[in-house]
N, CA, C and O atoms as a GROMACS GRO file, in nm:
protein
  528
    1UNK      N    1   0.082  -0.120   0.000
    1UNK     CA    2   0.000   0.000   0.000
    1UNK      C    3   0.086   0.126   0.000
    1UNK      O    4   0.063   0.225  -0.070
    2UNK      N    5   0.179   0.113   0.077
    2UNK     CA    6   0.269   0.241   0.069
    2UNK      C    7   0.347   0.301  -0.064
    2UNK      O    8   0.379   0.419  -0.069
    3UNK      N    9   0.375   0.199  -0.179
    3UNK     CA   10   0.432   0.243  -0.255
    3UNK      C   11   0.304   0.270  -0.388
    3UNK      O   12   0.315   0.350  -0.482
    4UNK      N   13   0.208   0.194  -0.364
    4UNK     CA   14   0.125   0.244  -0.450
    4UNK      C   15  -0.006   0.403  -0.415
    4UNK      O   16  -0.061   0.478  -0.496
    5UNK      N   17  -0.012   0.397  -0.258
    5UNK     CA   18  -0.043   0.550  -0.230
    5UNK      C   19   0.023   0.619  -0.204
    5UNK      O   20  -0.034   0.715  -0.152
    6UNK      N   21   0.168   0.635  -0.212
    6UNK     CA   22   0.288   0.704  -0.172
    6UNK      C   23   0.375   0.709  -0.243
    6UNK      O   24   0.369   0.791  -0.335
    7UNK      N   25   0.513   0.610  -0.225
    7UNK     CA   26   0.609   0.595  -0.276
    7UNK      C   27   0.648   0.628  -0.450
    7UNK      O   28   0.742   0.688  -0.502
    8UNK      N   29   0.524   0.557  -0.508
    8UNK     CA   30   0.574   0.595  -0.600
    8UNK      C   31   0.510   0.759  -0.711
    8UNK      O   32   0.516   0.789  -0.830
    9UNK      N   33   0.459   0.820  -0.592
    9UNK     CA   34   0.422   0.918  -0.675
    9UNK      C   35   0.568   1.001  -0.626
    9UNK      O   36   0.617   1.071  -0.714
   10UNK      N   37   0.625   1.000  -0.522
   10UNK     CA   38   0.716   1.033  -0.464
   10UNK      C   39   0.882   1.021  -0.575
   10UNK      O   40   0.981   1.094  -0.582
   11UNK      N   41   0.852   0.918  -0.632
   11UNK     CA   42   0.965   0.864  -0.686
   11UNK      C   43   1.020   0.993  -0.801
   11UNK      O   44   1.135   1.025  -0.830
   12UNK      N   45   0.912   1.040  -0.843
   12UNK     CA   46   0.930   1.118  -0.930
   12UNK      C   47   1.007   1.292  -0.890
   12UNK      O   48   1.025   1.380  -0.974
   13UNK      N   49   1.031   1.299  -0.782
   13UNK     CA   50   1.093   1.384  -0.700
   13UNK      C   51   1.196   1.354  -0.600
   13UNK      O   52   1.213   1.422  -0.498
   14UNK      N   53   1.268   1.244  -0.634
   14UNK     CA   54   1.388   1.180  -0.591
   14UNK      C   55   1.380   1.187  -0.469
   14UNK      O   56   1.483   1.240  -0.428
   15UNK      N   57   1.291   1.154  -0.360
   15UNK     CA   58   1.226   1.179  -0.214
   15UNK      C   59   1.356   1.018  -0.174
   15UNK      O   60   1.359   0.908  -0.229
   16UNK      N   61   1.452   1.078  -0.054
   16UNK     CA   62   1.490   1.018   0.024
   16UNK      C   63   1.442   0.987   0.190
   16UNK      O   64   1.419   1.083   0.263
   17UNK      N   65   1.431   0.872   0.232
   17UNK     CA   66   1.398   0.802   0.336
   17UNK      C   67   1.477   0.860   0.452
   17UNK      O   68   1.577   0.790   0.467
   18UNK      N   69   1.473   0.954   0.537
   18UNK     CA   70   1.560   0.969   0.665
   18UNK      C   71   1.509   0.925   0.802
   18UNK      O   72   1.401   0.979   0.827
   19UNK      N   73   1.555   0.839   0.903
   19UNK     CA   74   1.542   0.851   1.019
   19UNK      C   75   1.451   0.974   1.070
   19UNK      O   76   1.438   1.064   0.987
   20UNK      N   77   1.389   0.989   1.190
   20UNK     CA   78   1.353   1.047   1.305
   20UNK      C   79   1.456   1.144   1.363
   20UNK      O   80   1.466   1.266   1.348
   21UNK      N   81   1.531   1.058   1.433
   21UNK     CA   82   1.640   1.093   1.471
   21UNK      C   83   1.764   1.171   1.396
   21UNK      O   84   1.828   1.263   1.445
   22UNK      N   85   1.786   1.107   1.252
   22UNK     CA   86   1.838   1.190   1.165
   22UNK      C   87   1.819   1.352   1.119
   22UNK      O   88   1.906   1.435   1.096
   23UNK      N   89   1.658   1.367   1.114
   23UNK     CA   90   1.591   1.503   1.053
   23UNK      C   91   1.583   1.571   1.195
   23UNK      O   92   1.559   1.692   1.188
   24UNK      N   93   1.594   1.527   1.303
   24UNK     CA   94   1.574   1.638   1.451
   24UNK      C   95   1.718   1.657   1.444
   24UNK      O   96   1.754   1.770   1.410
   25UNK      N   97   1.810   1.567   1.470
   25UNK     CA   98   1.930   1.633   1.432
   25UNK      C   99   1.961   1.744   1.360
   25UNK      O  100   1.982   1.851   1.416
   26UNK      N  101   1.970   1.727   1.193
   26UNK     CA  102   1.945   1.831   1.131
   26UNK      C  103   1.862   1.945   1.135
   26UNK      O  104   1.890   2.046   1.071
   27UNK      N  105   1.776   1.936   1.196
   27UNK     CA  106   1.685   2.067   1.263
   27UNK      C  107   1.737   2.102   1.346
   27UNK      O  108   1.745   2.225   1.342
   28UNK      N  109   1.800   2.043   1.464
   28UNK     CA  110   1.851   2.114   1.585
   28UNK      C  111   2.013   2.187   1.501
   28UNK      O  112   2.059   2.294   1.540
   29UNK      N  113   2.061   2.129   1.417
   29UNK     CA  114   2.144   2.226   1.381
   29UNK      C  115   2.155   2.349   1.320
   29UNK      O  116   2.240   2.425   1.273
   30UNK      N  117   2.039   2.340   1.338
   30UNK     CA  118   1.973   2.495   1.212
   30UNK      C  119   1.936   2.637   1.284
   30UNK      O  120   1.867   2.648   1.386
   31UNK      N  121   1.970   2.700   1.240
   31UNK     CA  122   1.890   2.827   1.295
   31UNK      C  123   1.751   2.842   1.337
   31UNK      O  124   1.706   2.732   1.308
   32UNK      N  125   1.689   2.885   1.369
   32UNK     CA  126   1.557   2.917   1.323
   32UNK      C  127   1.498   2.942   1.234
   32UNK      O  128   1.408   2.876   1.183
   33UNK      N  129   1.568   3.104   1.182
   33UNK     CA  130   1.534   3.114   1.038
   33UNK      C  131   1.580   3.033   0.903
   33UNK      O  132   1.544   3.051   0.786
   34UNK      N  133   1.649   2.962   0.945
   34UNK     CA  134   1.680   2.868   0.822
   34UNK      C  135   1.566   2.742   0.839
   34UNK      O  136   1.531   2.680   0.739
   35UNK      N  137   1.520   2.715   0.952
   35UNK     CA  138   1.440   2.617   0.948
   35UNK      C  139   1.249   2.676   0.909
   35UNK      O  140   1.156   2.612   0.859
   36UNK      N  141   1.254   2.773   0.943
   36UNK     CA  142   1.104   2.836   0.870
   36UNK      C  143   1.130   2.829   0.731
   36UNK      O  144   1.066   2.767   0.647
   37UNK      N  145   1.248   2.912   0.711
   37UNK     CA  146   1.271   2.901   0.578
   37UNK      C  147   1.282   2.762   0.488
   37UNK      O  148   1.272   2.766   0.365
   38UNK      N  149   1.303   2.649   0.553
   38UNK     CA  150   1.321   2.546   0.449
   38UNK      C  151   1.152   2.454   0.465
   38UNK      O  152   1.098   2.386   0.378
   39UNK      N  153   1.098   2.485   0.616
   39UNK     CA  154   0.938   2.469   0.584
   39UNK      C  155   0.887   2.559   0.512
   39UNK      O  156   0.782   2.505   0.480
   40UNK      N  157   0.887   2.661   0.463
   40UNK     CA  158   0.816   2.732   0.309
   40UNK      C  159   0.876   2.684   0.212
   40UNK      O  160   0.816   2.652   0.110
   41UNK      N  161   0.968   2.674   0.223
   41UNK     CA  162   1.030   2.623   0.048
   41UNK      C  163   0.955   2.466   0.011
   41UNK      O  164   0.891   2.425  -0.085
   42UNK      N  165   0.998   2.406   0.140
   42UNK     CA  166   0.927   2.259   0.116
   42UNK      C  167   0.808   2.229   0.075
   42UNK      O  168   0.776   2.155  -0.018
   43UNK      N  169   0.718   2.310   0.174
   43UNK     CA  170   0.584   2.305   0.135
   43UNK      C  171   0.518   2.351   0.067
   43UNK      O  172   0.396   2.338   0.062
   44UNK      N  173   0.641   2.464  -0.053
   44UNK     CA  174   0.568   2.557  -0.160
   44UNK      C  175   0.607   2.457  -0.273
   44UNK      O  176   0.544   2.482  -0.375
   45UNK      N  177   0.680   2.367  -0.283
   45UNK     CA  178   0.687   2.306  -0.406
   45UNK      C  179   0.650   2.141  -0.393
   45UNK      O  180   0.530   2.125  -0.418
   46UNK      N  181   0.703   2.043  -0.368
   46UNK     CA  182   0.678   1.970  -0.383
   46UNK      C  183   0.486   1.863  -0.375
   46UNK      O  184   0.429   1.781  -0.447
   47UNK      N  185   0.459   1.928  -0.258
   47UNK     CA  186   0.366   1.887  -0.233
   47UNK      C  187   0.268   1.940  -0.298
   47UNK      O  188   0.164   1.874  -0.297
   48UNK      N  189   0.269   2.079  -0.377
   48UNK     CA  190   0.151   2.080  -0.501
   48UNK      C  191   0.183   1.988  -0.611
   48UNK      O  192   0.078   1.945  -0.658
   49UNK      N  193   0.298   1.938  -0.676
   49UNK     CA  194   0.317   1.843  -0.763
   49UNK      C  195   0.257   1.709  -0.694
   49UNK      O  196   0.205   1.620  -0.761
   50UNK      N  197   0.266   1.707  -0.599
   50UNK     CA  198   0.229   1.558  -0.597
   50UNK      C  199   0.082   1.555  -0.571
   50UNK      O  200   0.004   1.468  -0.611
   51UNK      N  201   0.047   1.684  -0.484
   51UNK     CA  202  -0.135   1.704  -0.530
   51UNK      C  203  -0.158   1.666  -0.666
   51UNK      O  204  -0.194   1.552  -0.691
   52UNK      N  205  -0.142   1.741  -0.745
   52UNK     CA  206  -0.165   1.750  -0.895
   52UNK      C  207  -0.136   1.621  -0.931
   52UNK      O  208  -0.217   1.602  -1.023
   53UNK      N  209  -0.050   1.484  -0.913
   53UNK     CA  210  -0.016   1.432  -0.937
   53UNK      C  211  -0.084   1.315  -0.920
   53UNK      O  212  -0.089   1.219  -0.998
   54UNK      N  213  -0.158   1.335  -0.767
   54UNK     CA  214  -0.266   1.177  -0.738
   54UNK      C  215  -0.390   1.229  -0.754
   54UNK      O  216  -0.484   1.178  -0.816
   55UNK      N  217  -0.386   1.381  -0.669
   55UNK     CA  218  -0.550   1.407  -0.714
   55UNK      C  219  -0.569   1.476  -0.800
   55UNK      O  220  -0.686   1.451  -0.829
   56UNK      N  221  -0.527   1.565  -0.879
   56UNK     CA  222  -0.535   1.559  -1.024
   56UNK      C  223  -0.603   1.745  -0.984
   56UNK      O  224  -0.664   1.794  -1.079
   57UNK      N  225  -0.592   1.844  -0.846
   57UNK     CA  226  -0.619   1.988  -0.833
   57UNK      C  227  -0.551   2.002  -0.678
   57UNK      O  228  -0.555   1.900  -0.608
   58UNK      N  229  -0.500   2.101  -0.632
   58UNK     CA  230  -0.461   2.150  -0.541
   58UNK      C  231  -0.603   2.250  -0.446
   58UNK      O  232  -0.631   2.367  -0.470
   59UNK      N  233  -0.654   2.186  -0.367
   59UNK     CA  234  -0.754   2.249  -0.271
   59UNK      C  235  -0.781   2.196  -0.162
   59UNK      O  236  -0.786   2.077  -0.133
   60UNK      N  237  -0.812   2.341  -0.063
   60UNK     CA  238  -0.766   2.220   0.099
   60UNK      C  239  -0.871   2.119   0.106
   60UNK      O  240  -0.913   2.117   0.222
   61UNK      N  241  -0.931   2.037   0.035
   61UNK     CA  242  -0.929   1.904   0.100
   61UNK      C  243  -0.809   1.800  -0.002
   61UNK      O  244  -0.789   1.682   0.028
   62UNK      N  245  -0.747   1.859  -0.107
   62UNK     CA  246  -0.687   1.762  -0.131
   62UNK      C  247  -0.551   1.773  -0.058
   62UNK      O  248  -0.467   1.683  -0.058
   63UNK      N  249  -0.534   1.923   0.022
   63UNK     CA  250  -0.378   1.934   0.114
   63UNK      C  251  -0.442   1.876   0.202
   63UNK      O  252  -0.366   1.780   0.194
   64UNK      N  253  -0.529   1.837   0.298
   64UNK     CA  254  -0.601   1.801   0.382
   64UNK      C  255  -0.551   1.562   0.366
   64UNK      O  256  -0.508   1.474   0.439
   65UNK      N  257  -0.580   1.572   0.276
   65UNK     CA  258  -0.579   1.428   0.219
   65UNK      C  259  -0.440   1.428   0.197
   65UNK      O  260  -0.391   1.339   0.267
   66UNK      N  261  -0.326   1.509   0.107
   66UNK     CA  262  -0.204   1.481   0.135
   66UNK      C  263  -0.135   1.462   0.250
   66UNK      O  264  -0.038   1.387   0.257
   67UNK      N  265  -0.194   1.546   0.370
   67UNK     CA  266  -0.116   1.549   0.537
   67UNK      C  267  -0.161   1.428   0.548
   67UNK      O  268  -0.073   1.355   0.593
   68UNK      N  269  -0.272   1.366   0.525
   68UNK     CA  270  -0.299   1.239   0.563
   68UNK      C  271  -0.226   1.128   0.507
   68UNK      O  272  -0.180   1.048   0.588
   69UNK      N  273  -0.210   1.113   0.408
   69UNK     CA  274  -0.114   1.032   0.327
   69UNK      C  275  -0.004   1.034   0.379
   69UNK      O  276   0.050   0.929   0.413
   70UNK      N  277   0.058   1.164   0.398
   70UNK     CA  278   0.248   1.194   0.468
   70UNK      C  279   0.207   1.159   0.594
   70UNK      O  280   0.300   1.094   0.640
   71UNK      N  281   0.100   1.168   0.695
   71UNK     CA  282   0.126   1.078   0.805
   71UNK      C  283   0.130   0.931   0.811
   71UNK      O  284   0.208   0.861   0.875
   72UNK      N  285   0.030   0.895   0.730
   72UNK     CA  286   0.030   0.709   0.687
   72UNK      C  287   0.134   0.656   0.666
   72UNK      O  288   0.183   0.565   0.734
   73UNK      N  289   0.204   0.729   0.525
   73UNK     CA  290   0.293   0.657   0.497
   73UNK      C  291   0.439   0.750   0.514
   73UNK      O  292   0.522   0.659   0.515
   74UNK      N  293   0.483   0.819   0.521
   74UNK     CA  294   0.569   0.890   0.535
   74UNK      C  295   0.596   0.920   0.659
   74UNK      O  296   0.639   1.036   0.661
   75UNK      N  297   0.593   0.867   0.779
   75UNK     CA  298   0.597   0.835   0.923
   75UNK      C  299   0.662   0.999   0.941
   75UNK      O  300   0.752   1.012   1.024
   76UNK      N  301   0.622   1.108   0.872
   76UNK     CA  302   0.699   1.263   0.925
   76UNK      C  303   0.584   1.266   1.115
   76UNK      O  304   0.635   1.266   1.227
   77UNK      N  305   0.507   1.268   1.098
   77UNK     CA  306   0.426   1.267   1.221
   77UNK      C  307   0.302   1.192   1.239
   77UNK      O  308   0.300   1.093   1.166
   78UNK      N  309   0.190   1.206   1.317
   78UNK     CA  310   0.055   1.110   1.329
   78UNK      C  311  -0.017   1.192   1.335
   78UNK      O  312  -0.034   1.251   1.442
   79UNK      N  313  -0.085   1.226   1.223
   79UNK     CA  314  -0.214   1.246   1.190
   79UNK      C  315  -0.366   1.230   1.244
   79UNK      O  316  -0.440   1.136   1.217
   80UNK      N  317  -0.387   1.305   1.300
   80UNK     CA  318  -0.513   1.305   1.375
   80UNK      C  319  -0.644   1.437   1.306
   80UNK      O  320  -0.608   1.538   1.246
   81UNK      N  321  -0.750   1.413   1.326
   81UNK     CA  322  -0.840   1.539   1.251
   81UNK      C  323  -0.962   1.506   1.375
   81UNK      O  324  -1.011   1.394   1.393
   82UNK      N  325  -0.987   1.592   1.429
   82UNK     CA  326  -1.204   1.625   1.533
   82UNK      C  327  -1.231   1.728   1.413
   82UNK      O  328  -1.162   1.809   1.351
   83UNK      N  329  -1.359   1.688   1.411
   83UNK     CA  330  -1.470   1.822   1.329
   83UNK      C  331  -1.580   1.805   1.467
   83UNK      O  332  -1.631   1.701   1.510
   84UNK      N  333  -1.596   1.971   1.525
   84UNK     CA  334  -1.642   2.018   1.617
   84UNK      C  335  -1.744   2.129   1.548
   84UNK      O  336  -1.695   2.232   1.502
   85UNK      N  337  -1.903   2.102   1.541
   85UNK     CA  338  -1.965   2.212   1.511
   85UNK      C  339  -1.918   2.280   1.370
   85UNK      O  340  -1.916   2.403   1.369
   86UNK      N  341  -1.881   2.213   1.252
   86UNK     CA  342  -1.829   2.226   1.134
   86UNK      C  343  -1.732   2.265   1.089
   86UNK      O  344  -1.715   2.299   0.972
   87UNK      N  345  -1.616   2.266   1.216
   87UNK     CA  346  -1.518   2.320   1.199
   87UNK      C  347  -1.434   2.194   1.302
   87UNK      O  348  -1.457   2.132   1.406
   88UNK      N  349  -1.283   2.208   1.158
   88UNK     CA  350  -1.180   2.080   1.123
   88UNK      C  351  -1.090   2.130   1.204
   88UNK      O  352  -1.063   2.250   1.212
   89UNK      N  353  -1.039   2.044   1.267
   89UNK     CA  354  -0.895   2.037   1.352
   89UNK      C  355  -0.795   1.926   1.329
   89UNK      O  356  -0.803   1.807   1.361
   90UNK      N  357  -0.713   1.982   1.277
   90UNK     CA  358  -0.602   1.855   1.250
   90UNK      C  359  -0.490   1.903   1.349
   90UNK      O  360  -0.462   2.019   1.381
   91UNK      N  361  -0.436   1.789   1.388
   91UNK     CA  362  -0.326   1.803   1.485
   91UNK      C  363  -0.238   1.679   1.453
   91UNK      O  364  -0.270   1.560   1.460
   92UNK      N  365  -0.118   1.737   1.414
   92UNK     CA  366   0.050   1.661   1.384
   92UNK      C  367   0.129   1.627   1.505
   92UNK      O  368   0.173   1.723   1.569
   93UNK      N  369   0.152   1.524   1.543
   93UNK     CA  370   0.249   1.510   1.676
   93UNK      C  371   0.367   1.442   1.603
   93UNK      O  372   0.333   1.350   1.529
   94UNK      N  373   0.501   1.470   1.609
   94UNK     CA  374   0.591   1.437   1.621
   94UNK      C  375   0.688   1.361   1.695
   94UNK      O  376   0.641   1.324   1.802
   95UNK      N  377   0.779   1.334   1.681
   95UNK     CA  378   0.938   1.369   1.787
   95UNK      C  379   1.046   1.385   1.788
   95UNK      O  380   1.143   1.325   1.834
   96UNK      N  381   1.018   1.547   1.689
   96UNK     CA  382   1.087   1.614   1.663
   96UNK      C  383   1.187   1.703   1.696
   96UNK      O  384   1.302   1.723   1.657
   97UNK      N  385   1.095   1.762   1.798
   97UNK     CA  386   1.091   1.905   1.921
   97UNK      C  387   1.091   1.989   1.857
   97UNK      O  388   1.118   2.003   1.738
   98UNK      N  389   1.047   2.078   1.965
   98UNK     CA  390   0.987   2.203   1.907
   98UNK      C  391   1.107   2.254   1.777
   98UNK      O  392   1.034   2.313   1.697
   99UNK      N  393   1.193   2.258   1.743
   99UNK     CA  394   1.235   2.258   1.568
   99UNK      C  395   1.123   2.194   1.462
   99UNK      O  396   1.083   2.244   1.357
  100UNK      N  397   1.080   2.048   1.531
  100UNK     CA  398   1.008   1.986   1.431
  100UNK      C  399   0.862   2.107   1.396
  100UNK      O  400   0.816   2.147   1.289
  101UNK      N  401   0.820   2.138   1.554
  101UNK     CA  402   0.729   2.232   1.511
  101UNK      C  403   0.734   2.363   1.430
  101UNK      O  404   0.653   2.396   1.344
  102UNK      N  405   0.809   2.413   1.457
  102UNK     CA  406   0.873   2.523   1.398
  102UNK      C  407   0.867   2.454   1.247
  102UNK      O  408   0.760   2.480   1.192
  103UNK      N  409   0.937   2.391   1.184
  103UNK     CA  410   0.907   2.341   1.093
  103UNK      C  411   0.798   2.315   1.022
  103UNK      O  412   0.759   2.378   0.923
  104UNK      N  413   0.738   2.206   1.081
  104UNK     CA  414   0.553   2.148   1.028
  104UNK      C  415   0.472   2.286   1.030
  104UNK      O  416   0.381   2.301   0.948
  105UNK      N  417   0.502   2.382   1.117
  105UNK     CA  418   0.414   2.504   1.097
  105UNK      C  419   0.401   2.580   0.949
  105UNK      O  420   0.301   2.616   0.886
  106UNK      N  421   0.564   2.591   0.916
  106UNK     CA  422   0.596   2.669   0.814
  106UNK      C  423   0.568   2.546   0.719
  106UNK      O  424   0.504   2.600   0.629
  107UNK      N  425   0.577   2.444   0.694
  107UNK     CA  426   0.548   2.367   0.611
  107UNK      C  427   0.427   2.360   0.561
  107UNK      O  428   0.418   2.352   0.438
  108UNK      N  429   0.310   2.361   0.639
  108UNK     CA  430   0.166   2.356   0.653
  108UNK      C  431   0.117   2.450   0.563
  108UNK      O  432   0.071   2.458   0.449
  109UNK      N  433   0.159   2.551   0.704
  109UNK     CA  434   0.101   2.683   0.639
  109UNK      C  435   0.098   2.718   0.496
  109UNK      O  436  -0.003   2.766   0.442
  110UNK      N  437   0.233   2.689   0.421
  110UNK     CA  438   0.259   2.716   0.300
  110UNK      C  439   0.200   2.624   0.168
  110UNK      O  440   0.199   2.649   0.047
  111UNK      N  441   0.148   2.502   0.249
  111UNK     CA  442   0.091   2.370   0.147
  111UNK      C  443  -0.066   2.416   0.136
  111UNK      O  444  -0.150   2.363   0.063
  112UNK      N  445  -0.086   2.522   0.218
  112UNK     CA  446  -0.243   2.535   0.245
  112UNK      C  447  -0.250   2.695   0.178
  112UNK      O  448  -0.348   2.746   0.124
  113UNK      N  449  -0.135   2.746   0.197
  113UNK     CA  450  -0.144   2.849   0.080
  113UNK      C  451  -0.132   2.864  -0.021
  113UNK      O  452  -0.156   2.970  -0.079
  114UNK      N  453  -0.070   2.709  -0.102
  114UNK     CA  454  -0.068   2.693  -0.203
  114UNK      C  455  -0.224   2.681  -0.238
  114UNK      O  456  -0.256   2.684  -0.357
  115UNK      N  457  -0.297   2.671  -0.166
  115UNK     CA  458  -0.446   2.581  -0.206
  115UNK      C  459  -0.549   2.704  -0.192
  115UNK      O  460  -0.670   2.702  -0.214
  116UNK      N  461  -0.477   2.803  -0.155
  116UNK     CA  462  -0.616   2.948  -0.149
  116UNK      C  463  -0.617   2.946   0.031
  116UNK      O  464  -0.606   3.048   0.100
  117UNK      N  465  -0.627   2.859   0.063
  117UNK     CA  466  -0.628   2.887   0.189
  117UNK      C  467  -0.552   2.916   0.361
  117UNK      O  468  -0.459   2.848   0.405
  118UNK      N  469  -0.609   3.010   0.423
  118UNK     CA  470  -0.514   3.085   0.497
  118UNK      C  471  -0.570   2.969   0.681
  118UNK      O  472  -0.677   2.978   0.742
  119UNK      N  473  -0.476   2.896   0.708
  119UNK     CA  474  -0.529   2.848   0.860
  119UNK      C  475  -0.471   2.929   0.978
  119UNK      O  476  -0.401   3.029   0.967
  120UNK      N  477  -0.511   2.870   1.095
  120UNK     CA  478  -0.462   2.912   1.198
  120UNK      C  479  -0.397   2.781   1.272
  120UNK      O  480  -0.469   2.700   1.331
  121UNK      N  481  -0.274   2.767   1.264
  121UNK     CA  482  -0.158   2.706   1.370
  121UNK      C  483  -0.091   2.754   1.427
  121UNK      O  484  -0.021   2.850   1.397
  122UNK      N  485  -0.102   2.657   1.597
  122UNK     CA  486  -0.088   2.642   1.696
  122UNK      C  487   0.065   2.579   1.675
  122UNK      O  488   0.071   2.502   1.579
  123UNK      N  489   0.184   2.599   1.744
  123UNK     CA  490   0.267   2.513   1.775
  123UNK      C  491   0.301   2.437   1.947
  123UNK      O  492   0.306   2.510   2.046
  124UNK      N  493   0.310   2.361   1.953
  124UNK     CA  494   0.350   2.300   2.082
  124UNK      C  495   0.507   2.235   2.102
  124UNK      O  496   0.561   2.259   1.994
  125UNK      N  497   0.592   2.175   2.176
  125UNK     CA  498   0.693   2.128   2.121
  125UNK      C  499   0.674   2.017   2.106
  125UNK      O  500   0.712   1.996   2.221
  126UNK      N  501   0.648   1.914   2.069
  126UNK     CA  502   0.584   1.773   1.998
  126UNK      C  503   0.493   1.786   1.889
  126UNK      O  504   0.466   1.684   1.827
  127UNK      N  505   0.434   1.906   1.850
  127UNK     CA  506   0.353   1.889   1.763
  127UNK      C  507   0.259   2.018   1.737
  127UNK      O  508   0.284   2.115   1.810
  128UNK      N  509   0.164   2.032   1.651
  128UNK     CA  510   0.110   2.126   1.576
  128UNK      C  511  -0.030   2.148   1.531
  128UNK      O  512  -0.056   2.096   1.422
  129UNK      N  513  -0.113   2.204   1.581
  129UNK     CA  514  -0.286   2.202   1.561
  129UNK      C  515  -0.313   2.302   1.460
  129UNK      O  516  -0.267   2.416   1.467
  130UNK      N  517  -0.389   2.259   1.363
  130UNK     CA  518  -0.394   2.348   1.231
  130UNK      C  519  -0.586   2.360   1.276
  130UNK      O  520  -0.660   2.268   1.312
  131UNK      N  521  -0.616   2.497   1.259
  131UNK     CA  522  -0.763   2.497   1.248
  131UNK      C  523  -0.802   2.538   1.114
  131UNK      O  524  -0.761   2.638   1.055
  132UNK      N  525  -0.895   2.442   1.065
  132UNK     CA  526  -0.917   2.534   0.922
  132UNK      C  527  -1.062   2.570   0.937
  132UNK      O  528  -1.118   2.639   0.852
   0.00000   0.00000   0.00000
């Protein structure tokens, strides 16, 4: 299942496999602003190609359905969503630390601005509540 809802749309963007432990590393070596900065870059490109790529338009339910997919199969964090009174809450936990959040924020934010839409995230240090 992973390489046929994942992997191989992935393939086409030379997507390497890192550790947990590997990518908090590399986050903890980073600045801050280098790490916002590489969650916008990340989340301004790739992940509309691969929208476009399985679901065939970029709109938050299909960034909505990609976070879901990158939590399934792309073990970046665990994916959770409550709808309360018609309004969606997704929340990302990591174990990352707060870098990871710092990160997933700017990542988010920018996959959901690719899509028209503007959320509101929360960071915590384990993880990240997006309200849309």
């Amino acid at each position: 299942m992973t390489y046929a809802e994942h992997d191989r749309y992935l393939q086409k963007f030379h997507m390497i496999k890192m550790s947990t432990p590997t990518f908090k590393r590399v986050l903890n070596a980073s600045t801050l602003e280098a790490i916002v900065d590489a969650g916008r870059s990340a989340g301004s490109s790739v992940p509309e190609s691969f929208m476009l790529a399985k679901m065939g338009e970029v709109t938050p339910a299909s960034t909505v359905e990609y976070l879901t997919l990158m939590g399934t199969y792309a073990n970046l964090f665990d994916y959770t969503e409550i709808s309360i009174s018609g309004k969606s809450s997704i929340t990302l936990t990591h174990d990352l630390g707060a870098n990871g959040s710092i990160f997933l924020a700017s990542y988010v934010e920018a996959i959901f601005k690719q899509a028209g839409k503007n959320v509101k995230i929360a960071q915590f240090a384990d993880g990240i509540t997006i309200d849309i």
